[in-house]
C-alpha positions in Angstrom: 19.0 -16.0 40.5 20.6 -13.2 41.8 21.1 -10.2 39.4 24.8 -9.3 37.6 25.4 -5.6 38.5 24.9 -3.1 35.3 25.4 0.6 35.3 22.2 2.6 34.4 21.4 5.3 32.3 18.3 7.9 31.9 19.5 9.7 28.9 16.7 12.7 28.0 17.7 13.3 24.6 18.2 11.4 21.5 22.2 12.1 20.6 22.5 11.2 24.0 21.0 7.9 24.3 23.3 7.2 20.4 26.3 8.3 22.3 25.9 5.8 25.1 25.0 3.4 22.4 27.8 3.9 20.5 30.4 4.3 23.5 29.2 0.9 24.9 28.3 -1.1 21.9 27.0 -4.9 22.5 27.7 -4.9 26.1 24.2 -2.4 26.5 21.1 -2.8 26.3 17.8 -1.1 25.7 15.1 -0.2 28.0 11.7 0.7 26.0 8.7 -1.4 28.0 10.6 -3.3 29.9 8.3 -6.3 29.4 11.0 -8.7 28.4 14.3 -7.1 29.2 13.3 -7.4 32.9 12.2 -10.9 32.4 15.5 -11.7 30.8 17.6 -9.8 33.1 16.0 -12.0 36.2 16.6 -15.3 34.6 20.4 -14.7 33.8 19.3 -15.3 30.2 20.9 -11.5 29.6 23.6 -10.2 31.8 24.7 -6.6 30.1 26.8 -4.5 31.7 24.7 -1.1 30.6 21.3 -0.5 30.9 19.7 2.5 28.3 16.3 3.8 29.2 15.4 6.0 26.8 11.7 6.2 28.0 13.2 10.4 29.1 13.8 10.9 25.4 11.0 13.1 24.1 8.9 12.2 20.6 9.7 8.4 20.7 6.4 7.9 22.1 4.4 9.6 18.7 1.7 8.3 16.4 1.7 10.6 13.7 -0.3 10.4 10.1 -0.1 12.6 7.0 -2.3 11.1 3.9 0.7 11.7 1.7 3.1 9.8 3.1 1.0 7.2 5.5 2.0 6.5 9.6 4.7 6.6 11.5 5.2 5.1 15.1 7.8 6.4 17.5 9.6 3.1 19.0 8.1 4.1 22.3 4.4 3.8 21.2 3.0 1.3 23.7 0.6 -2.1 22.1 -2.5 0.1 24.2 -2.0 3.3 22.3 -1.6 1.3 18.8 -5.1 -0.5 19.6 -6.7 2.7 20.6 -5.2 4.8 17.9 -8.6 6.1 15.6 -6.2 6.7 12.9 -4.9 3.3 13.2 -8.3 1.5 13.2 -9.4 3.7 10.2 -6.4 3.1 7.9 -4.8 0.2 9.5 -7.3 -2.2 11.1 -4.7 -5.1 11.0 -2.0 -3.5 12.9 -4.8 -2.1 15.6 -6.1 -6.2 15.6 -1.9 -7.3 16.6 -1.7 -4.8 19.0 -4.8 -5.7 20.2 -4.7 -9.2 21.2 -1.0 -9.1 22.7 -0.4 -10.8 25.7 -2.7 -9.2 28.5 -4.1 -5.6 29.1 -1.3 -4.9 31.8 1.2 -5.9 29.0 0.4 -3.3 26.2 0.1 -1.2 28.6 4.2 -1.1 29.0 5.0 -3.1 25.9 6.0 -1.0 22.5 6.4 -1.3 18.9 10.2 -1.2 19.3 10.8 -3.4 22.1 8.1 -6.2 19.9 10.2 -5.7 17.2 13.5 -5.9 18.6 13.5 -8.7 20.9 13.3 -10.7 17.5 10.8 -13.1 18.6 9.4 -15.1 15.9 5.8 -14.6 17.6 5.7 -11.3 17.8 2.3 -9.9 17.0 3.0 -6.7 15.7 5.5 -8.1 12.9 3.4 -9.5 10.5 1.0 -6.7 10.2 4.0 -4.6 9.8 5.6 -6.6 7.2 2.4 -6.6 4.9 1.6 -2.9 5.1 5.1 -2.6 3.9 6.4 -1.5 6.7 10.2 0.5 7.2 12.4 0.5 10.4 13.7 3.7 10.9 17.5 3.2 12.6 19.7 5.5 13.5 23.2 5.0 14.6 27.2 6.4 13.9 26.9 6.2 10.5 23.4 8.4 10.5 19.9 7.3 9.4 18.7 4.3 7.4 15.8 3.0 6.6 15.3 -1.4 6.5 12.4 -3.0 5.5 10.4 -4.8 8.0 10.9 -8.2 6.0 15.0 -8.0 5.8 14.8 -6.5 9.5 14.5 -10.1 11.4 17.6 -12.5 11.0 16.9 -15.4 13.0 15.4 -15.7 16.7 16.7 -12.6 19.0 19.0 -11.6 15.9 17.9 -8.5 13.8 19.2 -6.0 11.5 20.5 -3.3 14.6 24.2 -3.1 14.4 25.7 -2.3 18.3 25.6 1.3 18.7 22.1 1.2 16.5 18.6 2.1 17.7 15.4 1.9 16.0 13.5 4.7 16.6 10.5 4.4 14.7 8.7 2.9 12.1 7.0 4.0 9.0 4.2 2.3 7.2 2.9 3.4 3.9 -1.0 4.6 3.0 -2.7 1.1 2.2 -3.6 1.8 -2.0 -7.4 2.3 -3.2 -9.1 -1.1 -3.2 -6.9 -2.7 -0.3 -7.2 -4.2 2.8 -5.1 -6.2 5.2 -6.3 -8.6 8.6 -3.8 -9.8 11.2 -5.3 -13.6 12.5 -4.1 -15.2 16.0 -4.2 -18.7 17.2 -3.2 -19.2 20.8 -4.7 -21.7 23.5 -6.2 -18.8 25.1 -7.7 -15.4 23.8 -5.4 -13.6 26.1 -1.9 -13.8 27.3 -0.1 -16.7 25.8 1.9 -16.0 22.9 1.0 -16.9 19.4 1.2 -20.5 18.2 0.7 -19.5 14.8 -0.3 -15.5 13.2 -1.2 -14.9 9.9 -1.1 -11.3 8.5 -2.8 -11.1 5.2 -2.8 -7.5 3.1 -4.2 -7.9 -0.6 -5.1 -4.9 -2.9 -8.3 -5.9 -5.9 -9.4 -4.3 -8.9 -12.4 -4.4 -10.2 -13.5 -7.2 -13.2 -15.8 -5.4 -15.9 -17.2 -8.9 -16.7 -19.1 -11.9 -14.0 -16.4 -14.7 -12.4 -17.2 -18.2 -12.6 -19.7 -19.3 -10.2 -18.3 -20.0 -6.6 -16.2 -17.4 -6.5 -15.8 -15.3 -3.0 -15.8 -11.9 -4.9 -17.5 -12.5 -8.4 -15.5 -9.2 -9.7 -12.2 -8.9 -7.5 -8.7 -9.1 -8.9 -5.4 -9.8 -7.1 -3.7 -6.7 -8.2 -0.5 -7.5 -4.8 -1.2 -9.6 -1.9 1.2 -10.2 1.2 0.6 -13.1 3.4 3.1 -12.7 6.5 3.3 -15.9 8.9 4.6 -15.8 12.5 5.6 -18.4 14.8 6.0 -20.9 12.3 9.5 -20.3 11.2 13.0 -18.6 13.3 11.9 -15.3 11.4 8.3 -13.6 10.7 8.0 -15.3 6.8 6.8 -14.1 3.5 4.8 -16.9 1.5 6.1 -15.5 -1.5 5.0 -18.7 -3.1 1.4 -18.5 -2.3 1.7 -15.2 -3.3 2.6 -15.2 -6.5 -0.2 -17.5 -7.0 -2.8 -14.9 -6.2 -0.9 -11.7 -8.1 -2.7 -10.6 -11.2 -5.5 -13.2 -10.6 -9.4 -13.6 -10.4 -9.6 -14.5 -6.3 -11.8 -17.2 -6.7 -12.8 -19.9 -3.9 -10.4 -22.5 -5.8 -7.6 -20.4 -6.0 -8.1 -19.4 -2.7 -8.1 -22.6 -1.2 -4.5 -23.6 -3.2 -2.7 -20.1 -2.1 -3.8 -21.8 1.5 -2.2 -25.1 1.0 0.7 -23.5 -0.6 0.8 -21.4 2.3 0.9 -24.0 4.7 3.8 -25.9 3.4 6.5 -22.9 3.2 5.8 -22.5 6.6 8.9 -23.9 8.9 7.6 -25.4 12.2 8.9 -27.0 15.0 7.6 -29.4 18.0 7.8 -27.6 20.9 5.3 -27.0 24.2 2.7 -24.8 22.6 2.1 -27.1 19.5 3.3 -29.5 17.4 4.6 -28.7 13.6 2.4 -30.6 12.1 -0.5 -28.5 14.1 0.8 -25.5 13.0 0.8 -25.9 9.5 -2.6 -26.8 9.6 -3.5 -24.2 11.2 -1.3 -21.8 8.7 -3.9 -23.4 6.0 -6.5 -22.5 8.0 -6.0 -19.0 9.2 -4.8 -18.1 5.7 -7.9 -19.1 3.6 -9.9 -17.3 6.4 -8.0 -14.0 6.2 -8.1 -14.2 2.2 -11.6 -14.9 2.6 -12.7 -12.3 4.9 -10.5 -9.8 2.9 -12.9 -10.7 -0.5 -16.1 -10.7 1.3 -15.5 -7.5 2.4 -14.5 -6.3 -0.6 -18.0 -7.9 -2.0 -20.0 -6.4 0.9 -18.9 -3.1 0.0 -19.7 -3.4 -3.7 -22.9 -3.8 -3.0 
């Protein structure tokens, strides 16, 4: 298919790249990585009539941590310098595990937090990590800055939050509480390049019992004190299992209740039929992948204790 003609921009600073924005509104679009845009742009599936690239503007590329106030990620951080980040792995193994196992080596090498986010993709491997560290988009646009929360960020497949004339430029994530811990799991035919058939992000923060648990239990002394469980590929949007949840907030984790916040789990997921599984697959795998991250997130927790 032959390419519609689009003028092109290289805008080098950041009021720049929101005047062209602004000036020509839904008819332009975003270069960041480039990964799917160009993809799109050769299929006919997007035809705009302005191209952005705002790979010139300076400090969209930054990882940056303060202990106070926790990470932020320029929208130009790539999936490679997320996985590699040492402050990442130390304080936010779950988010270095998404970037990690995205698409292939050649792919986060180009592909960044903002384009992942953006493109709206149910699959996308670096939302549900995002969305149970609590992440925050950080937009700017005409009417100034404003902050959205990763969860009320996605609105349906390739729909978000940006208004036209709107670009995220970075997200902020805050310092995981004492006593937490958070996994991102991945099920996909293959360990590399194919997109997710089902993720499961799981961040839970325990307090210490002063008495034993029942028998059984996966951490005899571990309380639910919050837990987010974050599902992607299984609904149009990432999804919250607030249900399954709620179930686990303010209790004893043990194996039992484990097992039900997994069931539960699976059956607010939303799948369809389509190539890379059917629904019925991928709620079982939901179950799965959600009693194994809840799992591995106690027995660590025990492990240390120890």
């Amino acid at each position: 298919m032959t390419w519609k003609e689009f003028t092109y921009f290289a805008p080098t600073t950041l009021d720049e790249a929101l005047a062209l924005l602004a000036e020509h509104g839904r008819e332009a679009r975003v270069l960041a990585g480039g990964t799917d845009l160009l993809l799109r742009l050769k299929t006919g599936q997007w035809r705009p009539r302005y191209i952005v690239n705002i790979k010139r503007v300076p400090g969209l590329d930054e990882i940056s941590f303060d202990p106070a106030s926790g990470l932020r990620l320029g929208t130009l951080v790539t999936a490679a310098s997320l996985a590699r980040s040492e402050v990442v792995q130390a304080h936010y193994p779950a988010l270095a595990q998404g970037a990690g196992v995205m698409a292939s080596a050649q792919i986060r090498n180009l592909a960044t937090v903002g384009g992942n986010l953006c493109n709206g993709a149910p699959s996308a491997d670096l939302a549900p990590p995002l969305i149970a560290l609590g992440g925050l988009a950080v937009v700017l646009g005409p009417d100034g800055q404003r902050q959205v929360p990763l969860d009320e960020f996605f609105l349906g497949p390739g729909q978000t939050a940006l208004e036209p004339g709107e670009l995220l430029v970075g997200v902020t994530v805050p310092l995981p509480q004492p006593g937490s811990g958070a996994v991102y799991l991945k099920h996909s035919p293959r360990r590399a390049m194919d997109i997710a058939v089902v993720g499961v992000a799981v961040a839970m923060t325990k307090s210490q019992k002063s008495h034993p648990a029942p028998a059984g239990s996966p951490d005899p002394a571990a309380v639910c004190e919050d837990v987010r469980i974050v599902l992607g590929a299984v609904a149009p949007t990432p999804l919250r299992a607030r249900r399954a949840e709620e179930l686990l907030r303010g209790q004893e984790i043990t194996g039992e209740r484990v097992a039900e916040a997994a069931r539960t789990t699976a059956q607010e997921a939303r799948p369809i039929d389509d190539v890379r599984g059917s629904a019925w697959y991928r709620r079982r795998m939901v179950e799965v992948l959600t009693r194994r991250g809840l799992t591995q997130l106690t027995e660590e927790k025990r492990q240390m204790s120890k």
